[in-house]
N, C-alpha and C positions, 0 to 999 in steps of 0.2 A: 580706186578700189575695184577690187575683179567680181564680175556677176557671177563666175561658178568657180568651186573649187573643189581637186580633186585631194582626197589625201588616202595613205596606205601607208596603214600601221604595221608596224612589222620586229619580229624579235630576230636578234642576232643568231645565224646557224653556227651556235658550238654545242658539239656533241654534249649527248645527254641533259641538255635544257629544250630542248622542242622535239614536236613529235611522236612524243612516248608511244602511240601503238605501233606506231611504223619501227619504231625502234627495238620495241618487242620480237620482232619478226624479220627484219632487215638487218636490225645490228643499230647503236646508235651515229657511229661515223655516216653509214650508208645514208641512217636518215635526215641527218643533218645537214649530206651534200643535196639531197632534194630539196632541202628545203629553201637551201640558199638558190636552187635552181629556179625554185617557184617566185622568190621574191622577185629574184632578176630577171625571169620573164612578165611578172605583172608589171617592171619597172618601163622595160621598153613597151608594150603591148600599150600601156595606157598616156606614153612620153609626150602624146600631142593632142591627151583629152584634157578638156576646160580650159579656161583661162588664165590659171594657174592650180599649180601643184604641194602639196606637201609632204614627205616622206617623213614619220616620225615611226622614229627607230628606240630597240632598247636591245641592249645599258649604254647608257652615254659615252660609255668608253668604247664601245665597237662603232665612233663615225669615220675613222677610217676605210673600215672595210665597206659600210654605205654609199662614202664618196665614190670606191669605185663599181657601186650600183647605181648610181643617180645620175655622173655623169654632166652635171650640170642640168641635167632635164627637171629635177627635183629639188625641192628647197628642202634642206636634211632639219629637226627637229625634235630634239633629244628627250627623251622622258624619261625621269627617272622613279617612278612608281611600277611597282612588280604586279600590280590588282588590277585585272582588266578592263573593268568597268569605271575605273577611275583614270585608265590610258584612254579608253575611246573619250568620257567627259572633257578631260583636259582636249585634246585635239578638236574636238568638236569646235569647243568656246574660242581656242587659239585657230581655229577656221573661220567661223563666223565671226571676228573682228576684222577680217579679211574682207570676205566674199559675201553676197545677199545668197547663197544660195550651197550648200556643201554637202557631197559625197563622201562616207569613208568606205572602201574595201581592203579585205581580210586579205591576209598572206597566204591562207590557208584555199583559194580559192585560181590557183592559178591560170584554168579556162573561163573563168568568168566572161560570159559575151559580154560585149561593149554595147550590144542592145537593153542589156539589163540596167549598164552605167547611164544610158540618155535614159531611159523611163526613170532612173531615179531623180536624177534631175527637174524631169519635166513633171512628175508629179510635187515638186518640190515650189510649181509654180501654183499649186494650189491648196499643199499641206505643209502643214509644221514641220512634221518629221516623216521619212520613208524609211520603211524596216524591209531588209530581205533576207527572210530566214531560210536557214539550212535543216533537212532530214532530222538531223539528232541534235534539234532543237538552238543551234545555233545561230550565226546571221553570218551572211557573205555582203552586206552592205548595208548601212545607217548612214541617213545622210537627213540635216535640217536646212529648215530657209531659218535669217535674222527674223527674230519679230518670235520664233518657237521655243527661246532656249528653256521658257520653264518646263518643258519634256522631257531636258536630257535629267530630271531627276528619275523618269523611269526606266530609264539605265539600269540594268543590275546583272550579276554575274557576268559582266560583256556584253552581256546583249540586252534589247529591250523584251521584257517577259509580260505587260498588258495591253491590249487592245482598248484605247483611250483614244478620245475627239480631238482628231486635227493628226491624225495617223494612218499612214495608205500602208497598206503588205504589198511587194512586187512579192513576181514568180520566185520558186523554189529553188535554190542551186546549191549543189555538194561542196561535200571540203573534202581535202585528200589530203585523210588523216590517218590511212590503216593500210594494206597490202591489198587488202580486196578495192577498198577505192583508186589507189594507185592504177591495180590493171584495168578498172574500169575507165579512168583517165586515157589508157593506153586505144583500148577498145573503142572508144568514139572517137579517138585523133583516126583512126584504121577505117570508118565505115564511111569514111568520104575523103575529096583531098580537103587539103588542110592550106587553108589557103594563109592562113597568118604563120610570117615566118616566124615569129619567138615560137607560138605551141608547138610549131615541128621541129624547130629545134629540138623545145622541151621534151618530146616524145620521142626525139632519136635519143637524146642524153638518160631519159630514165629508163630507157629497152638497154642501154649500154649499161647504167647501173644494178639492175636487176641482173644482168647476164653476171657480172661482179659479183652479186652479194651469191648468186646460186653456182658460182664457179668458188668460192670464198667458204662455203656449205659442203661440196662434193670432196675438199681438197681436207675438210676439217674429220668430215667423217670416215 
């Protein structure tokens, strides 16, 4: 049995099912290709955290296209409930039969520092549950130790929404879920080097796709 475990939930990028602001302003193809960009970069980025991994992906019928995001790195895990908060419950429970100890991170979250993933861990050697919420009220990572699970009934819309005993908050991190977080993504991969290849990857591929969507704009208007 493994003492940590990483898992990342994640929805298939077909157009017009993910990302609706970005898609608002981008177009929904455009955003759909980010998004598949984002999973595939949290896929390598996080390839050689814990001691095992789970990728639980939706709709069960896109594990094709996962396999060739996991790569073997990932144990794929299909879910078929559309309610978010009953995909993180489910992955949770199917974690901790696992592992004495499990992180989940968002899709939606593709620079997540790997400093944020060991404090969640490591607070997890002394709380039930760790919650790390996002600006507009979200979370970029929930993760519980065995021995916690009556918690995850506080689950709700996705995330956890009360501040209950045997519950640690890490630090704040964004999701890039709109045009304006997008360039801000852009904007801090820029204010220093980038030493992790996937984000510069990721931040050559979305300067390329923005050039797209505002060449894709000039050509329409």
């Amino acid at each position: 049995m493994s003492s940590t475990l990483l898992g990342l939930l994640a929805r298939h990028w077909e157009p017009g099912k993910v990302k609706a602001r970005l898609a608002a302003t981008l177009g929904e193809s455009h955003a759909a290709t980010f998004h598949a960009l984002c999973i595939t970069a949290l896929a390598d980025r996080f390839a050689a955290v814990a001691d095992s991994r789970l990728l639980a992906f939706s709709p069960a019928r896109a594990e094709q296209a996962f396999r060739s995001v996991a790569r073997g790195r990932w144990h794929l895990v299909p879910q078929s409930s559309t309610d978010p908060a009953e995909r993180l419950r489910s992955l949770l429970t199917t974690a901790l039969a696992q592992a004495e100890r499990v992180v989940i991170v968002s899709d939606d979250c593709p620079d997540l520092p790997r400093e944020l993933v060991a404090d969640g861990f490591a607070a997890l050697d002394t709380a039930d549950m760790v919650i790390g919420p996002t600006p507009d009220g979200g979370w970029h990572l929930v993760g519980a130790a065995r021995g916690g699970e009556s918690l995850l009934a506080h689950l709700a819309g996705g995330f956890p929404v009360a501040e209950v005993p045997g519950m640690t908050r890490l630090a704040t991190w964004h999701h890039a879920d709109d045009e304006a977080q997008l360039r801000e993504f852009l904007s801090n991969q820029k204010r220093g080097p980038v030493v992790d290849p996937a984000l510069r990857m990721l931040a050559a591929q979305v300067e390329t796709l923005l050039r797209n969507c505002l060449l894709r704009h000039s050509r329409a208007g």
